[in-house]
Steps between C-alpha positions, in 0.01 A plus 500: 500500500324800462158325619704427778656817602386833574767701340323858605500386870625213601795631732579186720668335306574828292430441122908517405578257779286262367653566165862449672384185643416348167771573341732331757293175480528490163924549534452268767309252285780571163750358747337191632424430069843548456636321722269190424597526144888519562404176737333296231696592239803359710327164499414509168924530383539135641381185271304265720712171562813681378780492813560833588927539485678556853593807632600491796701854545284738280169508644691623838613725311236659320288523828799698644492728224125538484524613878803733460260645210134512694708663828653784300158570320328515834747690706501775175100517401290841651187278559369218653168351445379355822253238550385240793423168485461390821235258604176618385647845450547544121620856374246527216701868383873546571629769773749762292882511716679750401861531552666701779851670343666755739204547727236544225301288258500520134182688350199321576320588187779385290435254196727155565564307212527056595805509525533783769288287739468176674193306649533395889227260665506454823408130619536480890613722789782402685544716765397872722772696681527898602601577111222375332333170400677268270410232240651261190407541176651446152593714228416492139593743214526537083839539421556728168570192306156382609640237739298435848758552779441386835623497842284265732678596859380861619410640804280828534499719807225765512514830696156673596610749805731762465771357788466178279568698204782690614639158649477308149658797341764466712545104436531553097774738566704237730448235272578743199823592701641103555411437131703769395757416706516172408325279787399173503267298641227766432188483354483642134304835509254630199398771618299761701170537349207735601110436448377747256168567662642485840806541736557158585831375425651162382841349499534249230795279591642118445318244778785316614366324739295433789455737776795473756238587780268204382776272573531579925298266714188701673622308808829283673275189445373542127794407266607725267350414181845549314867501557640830611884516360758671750545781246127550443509602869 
């Protein structure tokens, strides 16, 4: 690397970014190896030709369990490692999120140990409104027991302006407010999470579903391209 880089004055990329960057690939990469190996080692645990027993009740509810588990590690970890994989956009280094509590993020500069992070790519943007721009995505993380947790529904709304700021802020704290008070029907929130090299915000929630504005009819003549229930209205 050092034939490579010009350490004395290379400044864009600076010399530590690059140095940041490597070492989240290689993170990135331990976790992909990991998770392959956990994979094949599964397959390897059942004889060929051997009939596998029924169980019809407990793989429910281990995936139950396993999702309780992955959404209290996510809504509880200070970073998020964000990437995008969208069409020929490939993140080749992960954006650092750091999480918002009471207003302000944690130290930027901070050392996070795997299991006080999680990894979330992006894959395809659903949606642009007046509080940001929002897209799906999936979560993965390395539980302390060196299990990969994962949650494969999540939606991710950036804020870049300050009035789009100051309206996401206020959308955490509504949806922190029904959770607490015991609503339903809500998506699940992880968190407030702030760009370490930047203002821009993201809210890091459950998708639950498609857009209810996707689902009106442009026009009277154009059918509506999905049932709208009397109490979706």
């Amino acid at each position: 690397m050092s034939e490579l880089i010009d350490v004395a004055h290379g400044d864009d990329p600076a010399y530590g970014e690059i140095h940041v960057g490597l070492y989240m690939a290689i993170m990135s990469d331990v976790l992909d190896r990991t998770r392959q190996i956990i994979q094949a080692e599964a397959l390897t645990t059942h004889l060929p030709n051997t009939p596998r027993p029924a169980e019809p009740s407990r793989p429910e509810i281990k995936t139950k369990m396993m999702s309780k588990a992955a959404i209290e590690q996510a809504t509880a970890r200070p970073l998020a490692l964000l990437r995008m994989q969208i069409s020929q956009y490939n993140s080749p280094v992960p954006a650092s999120f750091i999480r918002l509590s009471g207003g302000t993020a944690h130290h930027a500069t901070q050392f996070f140990n795997p299991e006080e992070y999680f990894c979330l790519t992006l894959t395809s943007p659903i949606a642009s409104g007046a509080t940001g721009d929002v897209y799906a995505g999936s979560i993965e993380m390395l539980s302390s027991t060196g299990e990969i947790l994962s949650l494969s529904h999540v939606a991710v709304k950036f804020a870049f302006e300050p009035e789009q700021q100051n309206r996401m802020r206020n959308e955490a704290e509504i949806y922190e407010h029904l959770s607490s008070s015991g609503a339903t029907g809500i998506p699940i929130l992880f968190g407030l999470f702030q760009d370490s090299e930047s203002d821009t915000l993201a809210l890091i929630m459950s998708h639950v579903g498609r857009c209810l504005v996707h689902r009106i009819p442009l026009d009277d003549d154009q059918d509506p391209p999905f049932f709208i229930t009397p109490s979706e209205r």
